[in-house]
C-alpha positions in Angstrom: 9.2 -92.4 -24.7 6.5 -90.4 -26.7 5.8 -86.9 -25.5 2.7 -86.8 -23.3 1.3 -83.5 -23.0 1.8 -82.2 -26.5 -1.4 -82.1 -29.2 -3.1 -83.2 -25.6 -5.6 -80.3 -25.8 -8.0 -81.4 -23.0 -5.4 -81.1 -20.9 -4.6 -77.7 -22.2 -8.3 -76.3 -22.1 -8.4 -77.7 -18.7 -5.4 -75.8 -17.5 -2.9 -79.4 -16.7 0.5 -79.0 -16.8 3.0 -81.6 -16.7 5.9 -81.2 -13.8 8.0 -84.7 -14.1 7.1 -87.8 -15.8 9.1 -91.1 -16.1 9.6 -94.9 -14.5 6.8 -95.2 -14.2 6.0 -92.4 -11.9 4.3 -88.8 -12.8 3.4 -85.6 -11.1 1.1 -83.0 -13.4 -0.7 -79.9 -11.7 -3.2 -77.4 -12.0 -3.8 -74.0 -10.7 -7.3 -73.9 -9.6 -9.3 -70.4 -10.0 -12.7 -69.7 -9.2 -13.9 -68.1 -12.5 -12.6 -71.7 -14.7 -13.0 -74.4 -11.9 -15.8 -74.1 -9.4 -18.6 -75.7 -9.1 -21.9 -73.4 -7.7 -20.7 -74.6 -4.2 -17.6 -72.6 -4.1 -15.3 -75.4 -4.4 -13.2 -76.9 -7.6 -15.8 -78.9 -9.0 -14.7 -82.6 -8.5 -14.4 -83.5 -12.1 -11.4 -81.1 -12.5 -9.5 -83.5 -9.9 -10.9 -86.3 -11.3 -9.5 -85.6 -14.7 -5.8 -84.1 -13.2 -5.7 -88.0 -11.7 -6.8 -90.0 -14.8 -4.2 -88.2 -16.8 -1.2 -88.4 -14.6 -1.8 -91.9 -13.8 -2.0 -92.5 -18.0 1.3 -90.5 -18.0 2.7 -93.0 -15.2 1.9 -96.1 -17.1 2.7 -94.6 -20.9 6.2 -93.7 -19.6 6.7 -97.3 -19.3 5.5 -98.1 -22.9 6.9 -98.5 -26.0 5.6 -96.3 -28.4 3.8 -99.6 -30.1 1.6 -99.9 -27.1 -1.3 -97.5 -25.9 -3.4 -97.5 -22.7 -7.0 -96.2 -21.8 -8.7 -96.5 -18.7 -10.9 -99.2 -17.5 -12.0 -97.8 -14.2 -10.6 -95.9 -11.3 -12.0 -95.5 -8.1 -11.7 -92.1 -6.7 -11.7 -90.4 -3.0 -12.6 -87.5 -2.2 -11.3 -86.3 1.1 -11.7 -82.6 1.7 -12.8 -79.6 -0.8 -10.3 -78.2 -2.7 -10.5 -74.6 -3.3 -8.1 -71.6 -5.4 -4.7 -72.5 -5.8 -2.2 -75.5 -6.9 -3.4 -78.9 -7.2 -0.7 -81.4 -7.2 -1.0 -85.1 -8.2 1.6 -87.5 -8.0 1.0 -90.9 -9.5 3.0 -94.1 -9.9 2.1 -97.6 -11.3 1.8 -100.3 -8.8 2.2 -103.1 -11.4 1.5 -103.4 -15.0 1.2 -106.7 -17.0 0.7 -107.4 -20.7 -2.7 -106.2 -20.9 -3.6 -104.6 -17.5 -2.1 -102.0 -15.1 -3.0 -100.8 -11.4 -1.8 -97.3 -11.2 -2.5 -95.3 -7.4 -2.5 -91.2 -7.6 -2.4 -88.7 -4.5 -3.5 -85.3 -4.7 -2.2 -82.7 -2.5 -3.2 -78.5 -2.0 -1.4 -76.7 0.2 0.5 -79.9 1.7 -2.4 -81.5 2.9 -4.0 -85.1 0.6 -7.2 -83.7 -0.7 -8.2 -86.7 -3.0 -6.8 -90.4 -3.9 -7.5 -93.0 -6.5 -6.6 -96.4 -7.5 -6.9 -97.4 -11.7 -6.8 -100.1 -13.5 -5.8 -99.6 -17.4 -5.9 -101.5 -20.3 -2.7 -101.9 -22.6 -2.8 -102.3 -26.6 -1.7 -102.5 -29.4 -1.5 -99.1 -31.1 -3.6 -98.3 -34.1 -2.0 -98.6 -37.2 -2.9 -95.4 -38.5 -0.8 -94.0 -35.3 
Protein backbone atom coordinates (compact mmCIF):
# COMPACT_ATOMS: atom_id res chain seq x y z
CA UNK A 1 0.00 0.00 0.00
CA UNK A 2 1.57 3.37 -1.20
CA UNK A 3 1.95 5.91 1.45
CA UNK A 4 -0.82 8.51 1.33
CA UNK A 5 0.01 11.60 2.98
CA UNK A 6 3.61 11.94 1.93
CA UNK A 7 4.63 14.60 -1.13
CA UNK A 8 0.67 15.35 -0.51
CA UNK A 9 1.22 19.06 0.00
CA UNK A 10 -2.35 20.27 -0.19
CA UNK A 11 -3.01 18.35 2.53
CA UNK A 12 0.02 19.83 4.34
CA UNK A 13 -0.81 23.59 3.48
CA UNK A 14 -4.21 22.83 4.63
CA UNK A 15 -3.21 21.60 8.00
CA UNK A 16 -4.61 17.44 7.28
CA UNK A 17 -3.13 14.91 9.12
CA UNK A 18 -3.55 11.39 8.75
CA UNK A 19 -4.63 9.33 12.13
CA UNK A 20 -5.34 5.52 10.70
CA UNK A 21 -5.76 4.32 7.25
CA UNK A 22 -6.36 0.78 5.97
CA UNK A 23 -9.25 -1.89 4.67
CA UNK A 24 -10.65 0.16 3.29
CA UNK A 25 -11.45 2.53 6.10
CA UNK A 26 -9.65 6.00 7.00
CA UNK A 27 -9.79 8.67 9.68
CA UNK A 28 -7.55 12.05 8.91
CA UNK A 29 -8.05 15.33 11.05
CA UNK A 30 -7.54 18.83 11.24
CA UNK A 31 -7.20 21.33 13.91
CA UNK A 32 -9.25 24.19 13.00
CA UNK A 33 -8.04 27.88 14.03
CA UNK A 34 -9.59 31.02 13.30
CA UNK A 35 -6.63 32.98 11.82
CA UNK A 36 -6.08 29.81 8.78
CA UNK A 37 -9.75 28.47 8.57
CA UNK A 38 -12.56 30.88 8.92
CA UNK A 39 -14.59 32.13 6.71
CA UNK A 40 -15.79 36.19 7.44
CA UNK A 41 -18.79 34.45 9.27
CA UNK A 42 -16.80 33.21 12.08
CA UNK A 43 -17.04 29.67 11.31
CA UNK A 44 -14.44 27.16 9.43
CA UNK A 45 -15.22 27.97 6.07
CA UNK A 46 -16.95 24.86 4.48
CA UNK A 47 -14.37 24.14 1.92
CA UNK A 48 -11.83 23.21 4.66
CA UNK A 49 -14.42 20.24 5.57
CA UNK A 50 -15.17 19.63 2.26
CA UNK A 51 -11.54 18.95 1.42
CA UNK A 52 -10.72 16.94 5.01
CA UNK A 53 -13.74 14.46 3.44
CA UNK A 54 -12.56 14.22 -0.24
CA UNK A 55 -9.19 13.19 0.98
CA UNK A 56 -9.98 10.60 3.61
CA UNK A 57 -12.50 9.01 1.52
CA UNK A 58 -9.51 8.77 -1.43
CA UNK A 59 -7.40 7.38 1.40
CA UNK A 60 -10.32 4.75 2.17
CA UNK A 61 -10.52 3.55 -1.30
CA UNK A 62 -6.50 3.77 -2.23
CA UNK A 63 -5.83 1.57 0.78
CA UNK A 64 -7.60 -1.07 -1.13
CA UNK A 65 -5.54 -0.55 -4.37
CA UNK A 66 -2.75 -1.87 -5.76
CA UNK A 67 -0.23 0.55 -6.41
CA UNK A 68 -1.08 -0.02 -10.44
CA UNK A 69 -4.42 1.51 -9.86
CA UNK A 70 -5.30 5.23 -9.02
CA UNK A 71 -8.62 6.90 -8.13
CA UNK A 72 -10.02 10.55 -8.48
CA UNK A 73 -13.25 11.79 -7.58
CA UNK A 74 -16.29 11.94 -9.79
CA UNK A 75 -18.62 13.67 -7.39
CA UNK A 76 -19.62 13.68 -3.74
CA UNK A 77 -22.47 14.99 -2.27
CA UNK A 78 -21.86 16.78 0.83
CA UNK A 79 -24.08 17.80 4.19
CA UNK A 80 -23.60 20.21 6.10
CA UNK A 81 -25.25 19.95 9.44
CA UNK A 82 -24.06 22.43 12.01
CA UNK A 83 -21.06 25.17 11.87
CA UNK A 84 -17.94 24.04 12.87
CA UNK A 85 -15.88 26.36 14.74
CA UNK A 86 -11.83 26.23 16.57
CA UNK A 87 -10.76 22.97 17.41
CA UNK A 88 -10.43 19.17 15.99
CA UNK A 89 -12.19 18.12 13.06
CA UNK A 90 -12.40 14.43 12.80
CA UNK A 91 -13.48 12.45 9.62
CA UNK A 92 -13.92 8.93 9.43
CA UNK A 93 -14.48 7.43 6.10
CA UNK A 94 -15.00 3.84 4.76
CA UNK A 95 -15.86 2.48 1.23
CA UNK A 96 -19.23 1.10 0.88
CA UNK A 97 -18.27 -0.96 -2.31
CA UNK A 98 -15.85 -0.52 -5.00
CA UNK A 99 -15.87 -2.30 -8.45
CA UNK A 100 -13.45 -2.28 -11.27
CA UNK A 101 -13.88 1.12 -12.34
CA UNK A 102 -16.19 2.81 -9.70
CA UNK A 103 -16.34 3.19 -5.83
CA UNK A 104 -19.05 4.59 -3.34
CA UNK A 105 -17.16 5.78 -0.36
CA UNK A 106 -19.45 7.50 2.86
CA UNK A 107 -17.39 10.00 5.40
CA UNK A 108 -18.65 11.44 8.86
CA UNK A 109 -17.27 14.33 10.38
CA UNK A 110 -17.38 14.86 14.02
CA UNK A 111 -16.11 18.09 16.50
CA UNK A 112 -16.37 17.76 19.89
CA UNK A 113 -18.41 14.32 19.68
CA UNK A 114 -21.16 15.67 17.86
CA UNK A 115 -21.59 14.81 13.50
CA UNK A 116 -21.10 18.15 12.04
CA UNK A 117 -21.04 17.20 8.24
CA UNK A 118 -21.56 13.85 6.00
CA UNK A 119 -20.89 12.91 2.47
CA UNK A 120 -21.49 10.15 0.09
CA UNK A 121 -18.67 9.79 -3.17
CA UNK A 122 -18.46 8.12 -5.93
CA UNK A 123 -14.76 7.59 -7.51
CA UNK A 124 -13.38 6.58 -10.49
CA UNK A 125 -10.54 3.78 -10.53
CA UNK A 126 -7.55 3.61 -13.32
CA UNK A 127 -4.93 2.60 -14.50
CA UNK A 128 -1.97 4.53 -13.25
CA UNK A 129 0.11 6.63 -15.55
CA UNK A 130 2.98 5.26 -16.79
CA UNK A 131 5.26 7.85 -15.91
CA UNK A 132 4.11 7.03 -12.18
Amino acid sequence: MRSFDQDFAFAQALGLKMVERGDGRCTMAIDINAAQHFSPQHAAHGGVAYSLADSAMGGALTSLLPDDRWCATLEVKFNYHVRVTEGVLTCEAAVVHSGKRIANVEARLYQHGKLVSSANGHFAIFAAPASA
